[in-house]
TIRO-2110 file (N, C-alpha, C; in Angstrom, 1 decimal):
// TIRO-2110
-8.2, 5.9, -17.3, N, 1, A
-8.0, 5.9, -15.9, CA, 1, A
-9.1, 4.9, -15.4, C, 1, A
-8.7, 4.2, -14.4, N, 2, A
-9.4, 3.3, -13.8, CA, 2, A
-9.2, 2.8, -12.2, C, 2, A
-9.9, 2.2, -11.9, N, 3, A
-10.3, 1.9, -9.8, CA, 3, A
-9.0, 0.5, -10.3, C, 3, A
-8.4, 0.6, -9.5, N, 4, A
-7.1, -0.4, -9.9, CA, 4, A
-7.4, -1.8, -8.4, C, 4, A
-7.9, -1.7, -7.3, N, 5, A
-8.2, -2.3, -6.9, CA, 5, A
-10.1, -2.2, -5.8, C, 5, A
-10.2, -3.8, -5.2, N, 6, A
-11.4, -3.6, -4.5, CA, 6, A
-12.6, -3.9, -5.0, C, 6, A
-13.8, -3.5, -4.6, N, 7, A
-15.2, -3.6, -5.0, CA, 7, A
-15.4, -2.8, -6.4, C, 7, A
-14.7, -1.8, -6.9, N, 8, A
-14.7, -1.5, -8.5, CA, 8, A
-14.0, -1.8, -8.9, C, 8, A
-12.7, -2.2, -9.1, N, 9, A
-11.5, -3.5, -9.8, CA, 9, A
-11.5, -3.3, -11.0, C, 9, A
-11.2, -2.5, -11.8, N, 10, A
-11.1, -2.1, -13.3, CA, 10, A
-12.0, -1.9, -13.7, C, 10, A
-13.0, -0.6, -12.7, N, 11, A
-14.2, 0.1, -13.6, CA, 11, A
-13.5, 1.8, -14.3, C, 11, A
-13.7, 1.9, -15.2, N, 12, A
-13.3, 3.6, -15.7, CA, 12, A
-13.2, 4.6, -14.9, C, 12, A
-13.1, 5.7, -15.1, N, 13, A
-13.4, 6.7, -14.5, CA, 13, A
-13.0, 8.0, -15.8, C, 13, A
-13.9, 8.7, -15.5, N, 14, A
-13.5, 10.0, -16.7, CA, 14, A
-13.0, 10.6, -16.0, C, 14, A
-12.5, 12.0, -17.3, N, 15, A
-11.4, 12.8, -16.8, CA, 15, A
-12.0, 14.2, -17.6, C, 15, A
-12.2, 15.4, -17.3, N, 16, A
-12.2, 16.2, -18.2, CA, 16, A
-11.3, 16.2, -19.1, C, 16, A
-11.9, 17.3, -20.1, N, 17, A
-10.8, 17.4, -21.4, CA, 17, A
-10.1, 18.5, -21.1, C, 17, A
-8.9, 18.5, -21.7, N, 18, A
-7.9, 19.9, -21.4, CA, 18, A
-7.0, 19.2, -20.6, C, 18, A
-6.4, 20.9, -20.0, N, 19, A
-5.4, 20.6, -18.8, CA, 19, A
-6.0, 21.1, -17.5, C, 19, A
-6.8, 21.5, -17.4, N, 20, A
-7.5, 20.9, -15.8, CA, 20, A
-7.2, 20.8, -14.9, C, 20, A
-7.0, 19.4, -15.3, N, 21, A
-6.7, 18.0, -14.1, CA, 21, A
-5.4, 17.6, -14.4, C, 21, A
-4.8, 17.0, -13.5, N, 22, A
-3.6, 15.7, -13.6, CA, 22, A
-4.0, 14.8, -12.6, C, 22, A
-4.6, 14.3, -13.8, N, 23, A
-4.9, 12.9, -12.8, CA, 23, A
-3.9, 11.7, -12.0, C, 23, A
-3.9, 11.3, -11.2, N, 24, A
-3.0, 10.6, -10.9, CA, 24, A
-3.2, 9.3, -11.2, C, 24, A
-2.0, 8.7, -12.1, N, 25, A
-1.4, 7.6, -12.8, CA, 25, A
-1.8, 6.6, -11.7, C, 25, A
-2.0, 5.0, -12.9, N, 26, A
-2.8, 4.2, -11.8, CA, 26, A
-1.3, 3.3, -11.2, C, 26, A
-0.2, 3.5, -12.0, N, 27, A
0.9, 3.1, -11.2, CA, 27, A
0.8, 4.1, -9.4, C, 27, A
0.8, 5.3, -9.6, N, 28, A
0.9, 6.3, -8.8, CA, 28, A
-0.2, 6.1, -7.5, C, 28, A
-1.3, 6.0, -7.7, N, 29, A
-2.4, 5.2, -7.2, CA, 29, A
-2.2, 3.9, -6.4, C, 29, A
-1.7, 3.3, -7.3, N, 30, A
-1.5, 1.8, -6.8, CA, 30, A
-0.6, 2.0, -5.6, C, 30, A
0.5, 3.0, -5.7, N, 31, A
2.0, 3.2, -5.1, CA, 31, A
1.3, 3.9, -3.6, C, 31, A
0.3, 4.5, -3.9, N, 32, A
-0.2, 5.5, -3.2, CA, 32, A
-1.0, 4.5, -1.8, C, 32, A
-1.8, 3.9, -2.2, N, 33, A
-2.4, 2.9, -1.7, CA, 33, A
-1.6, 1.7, -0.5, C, 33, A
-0.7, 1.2, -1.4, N, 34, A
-0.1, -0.2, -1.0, CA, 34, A
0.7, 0.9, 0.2, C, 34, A
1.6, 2.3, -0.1, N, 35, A
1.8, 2.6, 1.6, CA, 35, A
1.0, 2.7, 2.5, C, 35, A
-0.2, 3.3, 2.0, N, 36, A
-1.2, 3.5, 3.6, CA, 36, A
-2.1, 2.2, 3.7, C, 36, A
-2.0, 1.4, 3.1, N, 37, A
-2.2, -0.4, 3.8, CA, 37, A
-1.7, -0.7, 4.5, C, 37, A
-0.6, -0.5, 4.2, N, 38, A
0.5, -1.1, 5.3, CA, 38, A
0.6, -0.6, 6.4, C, 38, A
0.0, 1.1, 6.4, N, 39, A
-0.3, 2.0, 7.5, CA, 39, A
-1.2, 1.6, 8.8, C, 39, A
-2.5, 2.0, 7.8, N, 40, A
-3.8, 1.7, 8.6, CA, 40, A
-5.1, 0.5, 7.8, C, 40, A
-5.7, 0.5, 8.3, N, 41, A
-7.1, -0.5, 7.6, CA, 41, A
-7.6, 0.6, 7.1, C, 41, A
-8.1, 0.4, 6.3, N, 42, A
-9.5, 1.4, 5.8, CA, 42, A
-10.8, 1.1, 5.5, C, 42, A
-11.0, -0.2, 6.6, N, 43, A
-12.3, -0.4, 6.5, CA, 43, A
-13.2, 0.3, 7.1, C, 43, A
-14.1, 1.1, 6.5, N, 44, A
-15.7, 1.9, 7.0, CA, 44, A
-14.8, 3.1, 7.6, C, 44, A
-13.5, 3.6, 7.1, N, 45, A
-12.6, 5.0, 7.8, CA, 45, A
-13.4, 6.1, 7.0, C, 45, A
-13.3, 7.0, 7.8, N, 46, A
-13.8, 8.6, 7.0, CA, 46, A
-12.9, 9.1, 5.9, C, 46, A
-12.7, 9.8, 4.6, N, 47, A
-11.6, 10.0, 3.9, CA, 47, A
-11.9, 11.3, 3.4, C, 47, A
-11.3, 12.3, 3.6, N, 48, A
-11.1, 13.4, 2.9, CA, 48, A
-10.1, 13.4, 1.5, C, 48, A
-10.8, 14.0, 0.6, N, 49, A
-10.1, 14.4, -1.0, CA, 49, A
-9.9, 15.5, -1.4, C, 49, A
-8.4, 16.4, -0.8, N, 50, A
-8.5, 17.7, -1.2, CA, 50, A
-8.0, 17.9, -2.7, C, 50, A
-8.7, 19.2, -3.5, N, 51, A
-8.2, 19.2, -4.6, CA, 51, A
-8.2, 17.7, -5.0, C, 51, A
-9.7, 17.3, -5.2, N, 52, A
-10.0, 16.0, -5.4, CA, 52, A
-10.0, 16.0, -7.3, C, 52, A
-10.2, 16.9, -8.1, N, 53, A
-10.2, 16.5, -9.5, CA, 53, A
-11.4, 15.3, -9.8, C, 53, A
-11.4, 14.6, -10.4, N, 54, A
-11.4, 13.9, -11.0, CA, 54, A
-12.9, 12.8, -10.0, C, 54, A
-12.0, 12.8, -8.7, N, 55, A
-12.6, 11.7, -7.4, CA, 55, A
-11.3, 10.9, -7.3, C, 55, A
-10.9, 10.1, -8.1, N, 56, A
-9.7, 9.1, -8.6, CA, 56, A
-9.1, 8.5, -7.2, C, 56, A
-8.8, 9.3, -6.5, N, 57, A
-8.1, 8.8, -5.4, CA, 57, A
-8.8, 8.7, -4.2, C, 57, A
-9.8, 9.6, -4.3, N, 58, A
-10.8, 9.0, -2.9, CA, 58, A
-11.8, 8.0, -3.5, C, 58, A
-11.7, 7.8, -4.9, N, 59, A
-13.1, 6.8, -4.7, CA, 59, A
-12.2, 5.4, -5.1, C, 59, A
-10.9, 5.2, -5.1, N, 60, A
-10.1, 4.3, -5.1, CA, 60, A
-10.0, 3.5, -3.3, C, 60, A
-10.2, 4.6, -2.4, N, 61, A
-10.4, 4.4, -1.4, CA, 61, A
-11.4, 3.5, -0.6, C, 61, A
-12.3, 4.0, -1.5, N, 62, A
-14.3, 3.7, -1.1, CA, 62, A
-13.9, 2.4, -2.0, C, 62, A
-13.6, 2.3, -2.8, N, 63, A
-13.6, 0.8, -3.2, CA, 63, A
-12.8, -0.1, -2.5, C, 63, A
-11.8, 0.0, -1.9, N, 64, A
-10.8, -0.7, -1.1, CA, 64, A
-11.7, -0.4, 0.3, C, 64, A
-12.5, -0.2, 0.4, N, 65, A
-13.5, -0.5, 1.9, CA, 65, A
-13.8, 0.7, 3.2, C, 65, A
-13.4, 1.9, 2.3, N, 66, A
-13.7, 3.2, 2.9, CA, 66, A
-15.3, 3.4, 3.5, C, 66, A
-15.4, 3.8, 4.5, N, 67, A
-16.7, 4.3, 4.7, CA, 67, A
-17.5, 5.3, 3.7, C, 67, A
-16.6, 6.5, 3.9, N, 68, A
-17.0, 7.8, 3.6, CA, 68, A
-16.4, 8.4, 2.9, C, 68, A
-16.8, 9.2, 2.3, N, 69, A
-15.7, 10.0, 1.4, CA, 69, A
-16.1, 11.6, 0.9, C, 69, A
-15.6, 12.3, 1.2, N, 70, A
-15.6, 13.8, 1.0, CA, 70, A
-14.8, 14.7, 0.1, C, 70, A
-14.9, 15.1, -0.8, N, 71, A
-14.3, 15.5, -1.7, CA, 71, A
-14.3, 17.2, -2.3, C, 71, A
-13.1, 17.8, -2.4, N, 72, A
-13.2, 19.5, -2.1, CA, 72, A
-12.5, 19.2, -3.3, C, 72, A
-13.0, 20.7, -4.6, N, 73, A
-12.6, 20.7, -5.6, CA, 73, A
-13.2, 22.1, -5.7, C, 73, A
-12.4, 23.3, -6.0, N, 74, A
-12.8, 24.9, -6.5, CA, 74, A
-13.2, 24.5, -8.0, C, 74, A
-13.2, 23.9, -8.7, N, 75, A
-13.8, 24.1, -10.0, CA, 75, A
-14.5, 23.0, -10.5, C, 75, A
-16.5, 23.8, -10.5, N, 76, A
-17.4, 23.2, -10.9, CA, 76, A
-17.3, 21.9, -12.0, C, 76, A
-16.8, 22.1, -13.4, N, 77, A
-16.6, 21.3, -14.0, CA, 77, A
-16.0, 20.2, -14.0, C, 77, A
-15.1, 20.3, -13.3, N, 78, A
-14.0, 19.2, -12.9, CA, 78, A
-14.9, 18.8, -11.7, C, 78, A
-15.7, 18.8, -10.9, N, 79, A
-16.5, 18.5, -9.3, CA, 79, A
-17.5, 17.6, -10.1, C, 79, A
-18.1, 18.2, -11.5, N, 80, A
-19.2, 17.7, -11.9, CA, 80, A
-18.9, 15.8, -12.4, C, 80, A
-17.4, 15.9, -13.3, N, 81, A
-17.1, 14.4, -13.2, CA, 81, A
-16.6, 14.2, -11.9, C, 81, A
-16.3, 14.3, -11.2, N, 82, A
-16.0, 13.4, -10.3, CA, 82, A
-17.8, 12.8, -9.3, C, 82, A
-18.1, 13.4, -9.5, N, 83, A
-19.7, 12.9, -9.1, CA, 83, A
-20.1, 12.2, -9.8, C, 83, A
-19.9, 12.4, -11.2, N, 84, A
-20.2, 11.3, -12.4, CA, 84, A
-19.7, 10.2, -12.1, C, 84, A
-18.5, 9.9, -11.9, N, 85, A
-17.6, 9.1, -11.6, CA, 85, A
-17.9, 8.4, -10.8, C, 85, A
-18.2, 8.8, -9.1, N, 86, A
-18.7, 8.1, -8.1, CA, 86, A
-19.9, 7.7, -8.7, C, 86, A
-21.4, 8.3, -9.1, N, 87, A
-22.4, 7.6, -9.0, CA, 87, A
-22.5, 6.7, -10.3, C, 87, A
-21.6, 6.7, -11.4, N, 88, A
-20.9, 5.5, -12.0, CA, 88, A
-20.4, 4.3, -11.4, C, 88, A
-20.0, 4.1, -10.7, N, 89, A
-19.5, 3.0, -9.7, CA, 89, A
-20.8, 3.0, -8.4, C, 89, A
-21.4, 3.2, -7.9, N, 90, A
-22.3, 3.1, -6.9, CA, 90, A
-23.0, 4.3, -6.9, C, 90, A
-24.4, 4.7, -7.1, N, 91, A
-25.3, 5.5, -6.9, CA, 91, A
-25.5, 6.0, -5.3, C, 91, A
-25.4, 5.1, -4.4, N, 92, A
-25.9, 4.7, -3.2, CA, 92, A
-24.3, 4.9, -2.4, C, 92, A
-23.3, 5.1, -3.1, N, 93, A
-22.3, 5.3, -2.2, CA, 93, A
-22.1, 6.6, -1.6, C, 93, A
-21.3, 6.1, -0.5, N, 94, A
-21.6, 7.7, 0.7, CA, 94, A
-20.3, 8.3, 0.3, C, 94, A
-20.6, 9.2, -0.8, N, 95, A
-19.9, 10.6, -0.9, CA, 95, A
-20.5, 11.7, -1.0, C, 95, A
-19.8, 12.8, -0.8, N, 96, A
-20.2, 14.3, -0.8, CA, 96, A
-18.9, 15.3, -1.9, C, 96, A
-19.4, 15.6, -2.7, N, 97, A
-18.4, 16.4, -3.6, CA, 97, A
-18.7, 17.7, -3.4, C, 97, A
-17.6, 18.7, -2.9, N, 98, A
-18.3, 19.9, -2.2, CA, 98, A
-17.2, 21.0, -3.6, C, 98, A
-18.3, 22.0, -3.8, N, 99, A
-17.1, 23.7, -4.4, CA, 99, A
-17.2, 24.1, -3.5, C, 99, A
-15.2, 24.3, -3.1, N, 100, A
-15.1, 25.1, -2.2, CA, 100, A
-13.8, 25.5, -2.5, C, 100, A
-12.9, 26.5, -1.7, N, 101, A
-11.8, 26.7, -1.8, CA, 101, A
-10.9, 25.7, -0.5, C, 101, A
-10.2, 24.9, -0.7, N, 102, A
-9.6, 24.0, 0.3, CA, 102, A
-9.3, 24.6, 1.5, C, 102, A
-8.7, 25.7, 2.0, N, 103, A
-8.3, 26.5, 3.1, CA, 103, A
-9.6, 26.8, 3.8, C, 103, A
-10.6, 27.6, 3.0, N, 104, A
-11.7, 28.1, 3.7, CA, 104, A
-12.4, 27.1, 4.0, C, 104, A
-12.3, 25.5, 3.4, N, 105, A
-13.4, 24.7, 3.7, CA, 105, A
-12.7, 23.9, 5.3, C, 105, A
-11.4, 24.0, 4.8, N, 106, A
-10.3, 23.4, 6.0, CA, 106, A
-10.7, 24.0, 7.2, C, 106, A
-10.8, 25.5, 7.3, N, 107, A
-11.4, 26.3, 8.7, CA, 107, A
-12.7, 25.8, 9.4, C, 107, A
-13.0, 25.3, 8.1, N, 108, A
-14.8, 25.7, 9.0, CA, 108, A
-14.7, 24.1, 9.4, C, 108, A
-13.9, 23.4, 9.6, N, 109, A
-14.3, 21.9, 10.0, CA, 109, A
-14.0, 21.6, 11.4, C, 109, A
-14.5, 20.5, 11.9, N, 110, A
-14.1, 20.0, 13.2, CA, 110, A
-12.7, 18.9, 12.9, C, 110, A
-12.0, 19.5, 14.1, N, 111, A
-10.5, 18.8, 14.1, CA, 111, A
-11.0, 17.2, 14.5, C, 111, A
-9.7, 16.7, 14.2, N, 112, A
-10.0, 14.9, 14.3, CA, 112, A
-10.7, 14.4, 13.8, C, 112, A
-11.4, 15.0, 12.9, N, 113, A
-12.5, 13.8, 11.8, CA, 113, A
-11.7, 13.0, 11.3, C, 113, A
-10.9, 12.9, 10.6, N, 114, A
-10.4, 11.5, 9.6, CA, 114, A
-9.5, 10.9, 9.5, C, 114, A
-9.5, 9.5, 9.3, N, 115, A
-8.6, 9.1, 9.3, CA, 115, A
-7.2, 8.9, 8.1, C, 115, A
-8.0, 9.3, 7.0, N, 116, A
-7.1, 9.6, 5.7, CA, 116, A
-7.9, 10.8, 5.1, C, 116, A
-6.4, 11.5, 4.8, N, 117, A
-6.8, 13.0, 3.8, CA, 117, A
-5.7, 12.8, 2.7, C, 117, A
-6.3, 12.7, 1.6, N, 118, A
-5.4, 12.4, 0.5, CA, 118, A
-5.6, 13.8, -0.6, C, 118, A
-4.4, 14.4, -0.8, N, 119, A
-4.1, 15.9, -0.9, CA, 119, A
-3.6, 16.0, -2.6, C, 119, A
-3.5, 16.0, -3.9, N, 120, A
-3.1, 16.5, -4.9, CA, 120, A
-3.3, 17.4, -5.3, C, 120, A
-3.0, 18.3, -4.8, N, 121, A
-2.8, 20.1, -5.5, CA, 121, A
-2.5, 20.4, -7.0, C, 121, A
-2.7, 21.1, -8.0, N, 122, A
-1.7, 21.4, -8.7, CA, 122, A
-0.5, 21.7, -8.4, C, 122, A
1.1, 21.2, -9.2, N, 123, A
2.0, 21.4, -9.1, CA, 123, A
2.5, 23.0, -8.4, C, 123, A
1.7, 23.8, -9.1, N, 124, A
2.3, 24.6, -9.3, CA, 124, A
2.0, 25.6, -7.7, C, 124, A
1.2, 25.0, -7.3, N, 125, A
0.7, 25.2, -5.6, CA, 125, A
2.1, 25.2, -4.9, C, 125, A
1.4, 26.9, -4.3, N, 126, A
3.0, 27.6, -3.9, CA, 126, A
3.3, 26.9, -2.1, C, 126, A
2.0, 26.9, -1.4, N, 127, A
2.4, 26.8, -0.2, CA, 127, A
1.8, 25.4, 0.2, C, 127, A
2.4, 24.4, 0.0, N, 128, A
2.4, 22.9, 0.6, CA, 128, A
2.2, 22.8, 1.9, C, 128, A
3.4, 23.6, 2.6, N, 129, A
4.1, 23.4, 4.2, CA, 129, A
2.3, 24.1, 5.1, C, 129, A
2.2, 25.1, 4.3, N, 130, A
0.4, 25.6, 4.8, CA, 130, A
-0.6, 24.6, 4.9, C, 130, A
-0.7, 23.8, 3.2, N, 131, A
-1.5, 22.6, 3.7, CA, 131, A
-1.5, 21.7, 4.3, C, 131, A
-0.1, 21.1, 4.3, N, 132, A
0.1, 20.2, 5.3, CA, 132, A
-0.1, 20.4, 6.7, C, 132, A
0.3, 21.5, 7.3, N, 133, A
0.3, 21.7, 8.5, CA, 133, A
-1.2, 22.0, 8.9, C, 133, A
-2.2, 22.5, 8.4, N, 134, A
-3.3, 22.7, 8.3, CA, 134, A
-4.2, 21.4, 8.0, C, 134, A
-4.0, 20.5, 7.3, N, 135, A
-4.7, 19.4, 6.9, CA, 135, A
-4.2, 18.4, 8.3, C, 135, A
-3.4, 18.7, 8.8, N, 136, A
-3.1, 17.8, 10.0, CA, 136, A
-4.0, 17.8, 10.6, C, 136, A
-4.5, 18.7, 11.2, N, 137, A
-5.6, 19.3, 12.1, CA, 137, A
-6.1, 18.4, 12.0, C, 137, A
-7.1, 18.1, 10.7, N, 138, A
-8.3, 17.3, 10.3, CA, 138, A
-8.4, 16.1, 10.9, C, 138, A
-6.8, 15.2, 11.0, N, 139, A
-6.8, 14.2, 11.5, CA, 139, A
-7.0, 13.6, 12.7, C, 139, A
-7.9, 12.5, 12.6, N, 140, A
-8.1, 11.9, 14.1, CA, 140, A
-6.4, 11.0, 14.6, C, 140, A
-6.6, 10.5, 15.8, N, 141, A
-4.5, 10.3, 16.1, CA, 141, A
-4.3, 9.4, 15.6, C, 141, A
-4.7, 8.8, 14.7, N, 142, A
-3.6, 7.2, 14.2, CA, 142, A
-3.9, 7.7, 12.4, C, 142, A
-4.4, 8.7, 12.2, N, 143, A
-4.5, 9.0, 10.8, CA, 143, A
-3.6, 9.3, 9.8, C, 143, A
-4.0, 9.2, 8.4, N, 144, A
-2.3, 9.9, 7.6, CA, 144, A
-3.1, 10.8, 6.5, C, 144, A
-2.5, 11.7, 5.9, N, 145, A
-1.8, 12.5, 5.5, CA, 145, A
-0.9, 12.4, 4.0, C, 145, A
-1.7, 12.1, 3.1, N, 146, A
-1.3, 11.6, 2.0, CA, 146, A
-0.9, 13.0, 0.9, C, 146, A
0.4, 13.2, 0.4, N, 147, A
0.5, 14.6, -0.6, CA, 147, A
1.1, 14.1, -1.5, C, 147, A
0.5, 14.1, -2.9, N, 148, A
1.0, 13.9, -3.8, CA, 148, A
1.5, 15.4, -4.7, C, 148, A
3.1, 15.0, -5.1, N, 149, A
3.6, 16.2, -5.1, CA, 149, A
4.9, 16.5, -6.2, C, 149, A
5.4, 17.3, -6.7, N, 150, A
6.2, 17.1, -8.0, CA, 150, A
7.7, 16.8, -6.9, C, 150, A
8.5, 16.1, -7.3, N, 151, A
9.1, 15.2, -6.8, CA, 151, A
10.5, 16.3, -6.6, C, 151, A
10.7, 17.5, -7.1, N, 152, A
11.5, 18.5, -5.8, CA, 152, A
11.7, 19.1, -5.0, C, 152, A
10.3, 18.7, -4.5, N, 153, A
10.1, 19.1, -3.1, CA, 153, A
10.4, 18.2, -2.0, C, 153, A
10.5, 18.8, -1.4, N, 154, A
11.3, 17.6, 0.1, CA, 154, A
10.2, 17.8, 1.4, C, 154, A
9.9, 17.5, 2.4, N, 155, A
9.2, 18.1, 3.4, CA, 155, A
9.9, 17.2, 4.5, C, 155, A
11.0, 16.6, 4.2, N, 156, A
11.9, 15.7, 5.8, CA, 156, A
11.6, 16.8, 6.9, C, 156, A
11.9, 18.0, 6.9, N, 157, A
12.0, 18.6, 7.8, CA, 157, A
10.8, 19.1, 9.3, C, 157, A
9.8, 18.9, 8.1, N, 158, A
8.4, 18.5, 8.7, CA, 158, A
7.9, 17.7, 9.8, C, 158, A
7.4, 18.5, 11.2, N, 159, A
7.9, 17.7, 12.4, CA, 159, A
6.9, 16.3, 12.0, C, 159, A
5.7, 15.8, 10.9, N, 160, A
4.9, 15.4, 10.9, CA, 160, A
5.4, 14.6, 9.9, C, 160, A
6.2, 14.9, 9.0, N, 161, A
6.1, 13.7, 8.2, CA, 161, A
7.3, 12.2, 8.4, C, 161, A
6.8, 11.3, 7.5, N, 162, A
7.1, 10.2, 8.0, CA, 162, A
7.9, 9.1, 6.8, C, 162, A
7.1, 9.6, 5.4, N, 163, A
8.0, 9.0, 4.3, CA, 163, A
7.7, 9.6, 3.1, C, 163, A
8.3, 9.2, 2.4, N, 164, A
7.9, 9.5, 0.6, CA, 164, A
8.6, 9.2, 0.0, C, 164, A
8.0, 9.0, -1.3, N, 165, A
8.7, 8.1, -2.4, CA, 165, A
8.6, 8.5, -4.3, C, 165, A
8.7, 8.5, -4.9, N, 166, A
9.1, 9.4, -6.2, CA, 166, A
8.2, 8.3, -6.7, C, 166, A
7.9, 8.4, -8.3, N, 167, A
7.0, 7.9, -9.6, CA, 167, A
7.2, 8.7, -10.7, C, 167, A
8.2, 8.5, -11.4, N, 168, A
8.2, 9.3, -12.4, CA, 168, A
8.5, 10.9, -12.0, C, 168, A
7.6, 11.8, -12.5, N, 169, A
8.2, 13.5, -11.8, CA, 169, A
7.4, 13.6, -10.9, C, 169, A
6.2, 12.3, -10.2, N, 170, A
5.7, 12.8, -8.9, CA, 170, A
6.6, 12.0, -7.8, C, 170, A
5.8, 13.0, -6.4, N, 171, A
6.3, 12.0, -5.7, CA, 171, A
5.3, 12.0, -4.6, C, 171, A
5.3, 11.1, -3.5, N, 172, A
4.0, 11.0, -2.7, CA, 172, A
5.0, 10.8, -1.1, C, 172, A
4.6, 11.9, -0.8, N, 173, A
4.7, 12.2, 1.0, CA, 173, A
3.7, 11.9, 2.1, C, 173, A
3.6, 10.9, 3.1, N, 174, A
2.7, 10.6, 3.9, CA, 174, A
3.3, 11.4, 5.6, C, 174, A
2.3, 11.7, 6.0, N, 175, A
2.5, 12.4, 7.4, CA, 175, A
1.5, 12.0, 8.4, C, 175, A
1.7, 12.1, 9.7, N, 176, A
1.1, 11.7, 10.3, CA, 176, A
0.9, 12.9, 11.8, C, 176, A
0.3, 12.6, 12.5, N, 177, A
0.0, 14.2, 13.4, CA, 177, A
0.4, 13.7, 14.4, C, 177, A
1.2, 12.1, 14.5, N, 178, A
1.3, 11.4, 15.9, CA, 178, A
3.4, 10.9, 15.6, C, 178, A
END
C-alpha cells in the first residue's frame, strides 16, 4: 500500500497483520480522490477519517495539500499504525489519531467543521443511512462526504447524496449537505 499521489508520491504505508483492516486499494484511492478534485480544492481544508484503519485515505489527502487531518479508529492497534504511518511520511504533520467509537466521537463535535469526511466502515456495518446522515452534520456548506462501501448498497434515495461509482466489490458514494 502506498500515497499514490502529491507531496508523498509513492511512499509505503503499513497495514496491520490479519483481518483487521481492509484497506482501501490504491486503484480505489486513486478513484476516490480524482472525484472530490473535481469537487472541491483541498488545499489547507480540514479532513475527517472515520473508521480511519490504517490512515490511507486521510493521509492521501494531507499529501494532495490538506491542511489537517483527524482520524477516529475504535481499535488501538490498528490507530497505532496509522500514526506510524503519518509520522513516517512527516513527523511535523498536523494530524490527530483519536480511540474512539465514531457515533460517540461524532456527538461531542461542533457542526460545520470540515470540509471532507472520508468514511470506510467495515462492510459488515449495519447502519450507513445513520452515518451518513450524522456525518453530514460535520460538514461545513460546500463540503463532501465520502463512503466507501460494498457495492450493494445503493443510498440514491438519500436527500444528500450526489454520486457513486463501483471498483471491484467496492463502491464509493459522495454526498453533500448542500
Amino acid at each position: 500500500m502506498r500515497i499514490i499521489a502529491g507531496r508523498y508520491k509513492r511512499r509505503t504505508l503499513l497495514a496491520p497483520l490479519g483481518k483487521e483492516t481492509r484497506p482501501t486499494t490504491d486503484q480505489t484511492r486513486e478513484a476516490i480522490f480524482n472525484l472530490v478534485c473535481a469537487r472541491i480544492d483541498l488545499d489547507q481544508i480540514d479532513v475527517l477519517d472515520l473508521f480511519c484503519g490504517t490512515g490511507a485515505l486521510g493521509l492521501e489527502a494531507m499529501s494532495r495539500g490538506a491542511g489537517s487531518l483527524i482520524g477516529i479508529e475504535n481499535n488501538a492497534k490498528t490507530l497505532a499504525v496509522a500514526l506510524q504511518n503519518a509520522r513516517s511520511l512527516d513527523p511535523k504533520m498536523n494530524v490527530r489519531f483519536l480511540q474512539s467509537d465514531v457515533y460517540q466521537w461524532i456527538k461531542s463535535q461542533i457542526k460545520g467543521e470540515f470540509q471532507l469526511i472520508l468514511a470506510d466502515p467495515p462492510y459488515e456495518h449495519s447502519d450507513l443511512e445513520r452515518l451518513i446522515n450524522e456525518s453530514i452534520g460535520l460538514l461545513s456548506p460546500q463540503g463532501l462526504f465520502v463512503l466507501e462501501h460494498d457495492r450493494s448498497k445503493s443510498f440514491e434515495g438519500n436527500a444528500c447524496f450526489k454520486v457513486s461509482r463501483t471498483y471491484g466489490k467496492s463502491a464509493v458514494s459522495l454526498f453533500a449537505n448542500q
